[in-house]
C-alpha positions as CSV (number, residue, x, y, z in Angstrom):
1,X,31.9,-2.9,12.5
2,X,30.9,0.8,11.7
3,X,27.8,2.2,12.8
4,X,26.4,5.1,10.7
5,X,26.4,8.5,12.2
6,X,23.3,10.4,13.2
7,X,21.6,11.4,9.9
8,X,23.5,8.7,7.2
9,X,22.1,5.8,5.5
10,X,24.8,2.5,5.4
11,X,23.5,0.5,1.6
12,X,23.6,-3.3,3.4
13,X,23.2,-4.7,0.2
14,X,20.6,-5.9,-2.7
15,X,18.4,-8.6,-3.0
16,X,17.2,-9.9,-5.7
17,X,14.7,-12.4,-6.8
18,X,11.5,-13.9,-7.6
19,X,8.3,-14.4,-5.8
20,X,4.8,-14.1,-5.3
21,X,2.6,-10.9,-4.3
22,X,-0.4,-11.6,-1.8
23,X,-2.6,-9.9,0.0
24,X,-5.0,-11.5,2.7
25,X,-3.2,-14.8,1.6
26,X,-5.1,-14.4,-2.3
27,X,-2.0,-14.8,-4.8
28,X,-1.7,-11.1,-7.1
29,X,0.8,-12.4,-9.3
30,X,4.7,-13.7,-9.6
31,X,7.0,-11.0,-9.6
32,X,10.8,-10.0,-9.6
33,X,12.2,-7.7,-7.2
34,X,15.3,-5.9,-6.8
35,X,16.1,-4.1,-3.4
36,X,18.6,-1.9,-1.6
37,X,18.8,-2.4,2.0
38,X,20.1,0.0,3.9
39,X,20.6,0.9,7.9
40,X,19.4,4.2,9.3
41,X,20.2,4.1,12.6
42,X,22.1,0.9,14.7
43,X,19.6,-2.1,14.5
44,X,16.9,-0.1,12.0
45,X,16.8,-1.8,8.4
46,X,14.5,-0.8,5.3
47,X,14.1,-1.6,1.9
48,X,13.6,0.4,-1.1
49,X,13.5,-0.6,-4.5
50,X,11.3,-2.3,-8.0
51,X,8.9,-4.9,-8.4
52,X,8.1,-6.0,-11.5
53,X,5.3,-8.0,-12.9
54,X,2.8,-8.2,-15.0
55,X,0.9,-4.8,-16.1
56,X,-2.9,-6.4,-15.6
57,X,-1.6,-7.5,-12.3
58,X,0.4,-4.4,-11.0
59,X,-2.4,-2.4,-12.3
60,X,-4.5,-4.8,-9.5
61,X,-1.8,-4.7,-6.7
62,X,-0.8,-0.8,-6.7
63,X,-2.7,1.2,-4.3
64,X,-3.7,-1.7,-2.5
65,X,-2.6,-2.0,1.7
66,X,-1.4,-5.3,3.5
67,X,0.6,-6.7,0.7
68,X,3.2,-9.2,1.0
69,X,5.9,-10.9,-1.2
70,X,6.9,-14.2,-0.6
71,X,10.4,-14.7,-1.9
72,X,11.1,-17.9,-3.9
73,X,13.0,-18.8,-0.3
74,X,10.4,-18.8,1.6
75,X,11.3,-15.1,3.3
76,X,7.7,-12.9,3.7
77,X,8.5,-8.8,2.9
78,X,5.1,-6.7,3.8
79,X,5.6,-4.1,1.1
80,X,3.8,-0.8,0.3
81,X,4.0,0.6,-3.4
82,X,5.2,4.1,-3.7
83,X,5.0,7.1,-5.6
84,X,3.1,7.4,-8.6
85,X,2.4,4.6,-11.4
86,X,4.1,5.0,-14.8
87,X,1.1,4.4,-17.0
88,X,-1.4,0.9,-17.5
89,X,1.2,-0.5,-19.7
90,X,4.2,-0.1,-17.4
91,X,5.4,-3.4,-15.9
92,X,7.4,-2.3,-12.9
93,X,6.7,0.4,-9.5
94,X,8.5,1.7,-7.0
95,X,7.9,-0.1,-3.3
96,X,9.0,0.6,0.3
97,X,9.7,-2.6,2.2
98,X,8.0,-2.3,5.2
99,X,8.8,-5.3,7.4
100,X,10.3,-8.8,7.1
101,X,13.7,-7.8,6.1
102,X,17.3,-9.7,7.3
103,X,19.1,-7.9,10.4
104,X,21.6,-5.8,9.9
105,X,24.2,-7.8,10.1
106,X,22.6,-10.9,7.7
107,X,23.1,-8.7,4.7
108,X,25.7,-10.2,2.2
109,X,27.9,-7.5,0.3
């Protein structure tokens, strides 16, 4: 198996999916994801990528700390929303995933 060299990303793979956004175990909304994974350094995996949902409920989730997406199998991402929001009517943001992502090696290409 390659490792990446000091400096590159290695894409792992996407996942894709539905769940449910929480935070402090009160239910936000369902959303869809879709995330790149990718390995920084040997045994270092993070997530970029959308969440969509619904624009009443985004509108409640973004900004917000201590989130967490429950995957429809069962997996639990802690998530972070970041840059800016496209306007009150947009459905979708940017998030970092911050922890609870498959090893390096789980990723299916």
């Amino acid at each position: 198996m390659m490792r990446p060299s000091r400096g590159h990303m290695r894409h792992l793979g996407v996942l894709r999916g539905s769940g449910t956004l929480r935070r402090g175990g009160v239910v936000l909304g369902l959303v869809d994801f879709e995330i790149d994974g990718f390995c920084t350094k040997p045994g270092e995996v993070v997530g970029s990528g959308e969440i969509r949902m619904a624009p009443a409920e985004l509108a409640n989730a973004f900004g917000r700390s201590d989130l967490e997406l429950t995957t429809e199998k069962g997996k639990i991402l802690a998530l972070r929303f970041s840059g800016s929001r496209r306007g009150a009517e947009a459905g979708a943001a940017h998030a970092d995933i911050v922890g609870g992502l498959p090893a390096e090696d789980d990723w299916h290409r």
